[in-house]
C-alpha positions, 0 to 999 in steps of 0.5 A: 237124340236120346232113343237114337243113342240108345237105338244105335247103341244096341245095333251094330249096323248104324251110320253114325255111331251112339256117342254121335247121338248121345254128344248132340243130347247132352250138348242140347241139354247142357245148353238148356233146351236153346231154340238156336242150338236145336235148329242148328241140330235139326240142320245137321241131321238132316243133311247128313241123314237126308237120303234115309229121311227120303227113303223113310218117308217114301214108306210113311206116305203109303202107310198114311193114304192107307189110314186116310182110305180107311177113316173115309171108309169108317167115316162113311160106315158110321154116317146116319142115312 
């Protein structure tokens, strides 16, 4: 929550702004760090940032079956004959 404060602190363009960010993180803190209280955070973000969490993954899943060609590729180079 902390670099995601700092993030749309720096940027003007954000759907919520940094105070969002920066309050979930000192509550999570204040709260010492509770289980409960970072799956009710983990809840609330992903609701509300559902649609980019999709579009992101959608991204991140190209990226990673390219690294999985690649180490089967390397995998492969470096096997002894």
């Amino acid at each position: 929550m902390l670099e995601s404060g700092q993030y749309a602190d720096s940027c003007e363009a954000v759907k919520e702004p940094c105070e969002y960010f920066f309050e979930l993180s000192n509550e999570y803190e204040a709260e010492e760090f509770n289980i409960e209280l970072e799956y009710k955070q983990r809840e609330e973000i992903q609701g509300k940032f559902r649609n980019e969490i999709i579009e992101i993954q959608e991204l991140y899943d190209v990226f990673r079956e390219y690294f999985k060609q690649v180490m089967q590729e390397r995998a492969l180079k470096d096997k002894p004959i």
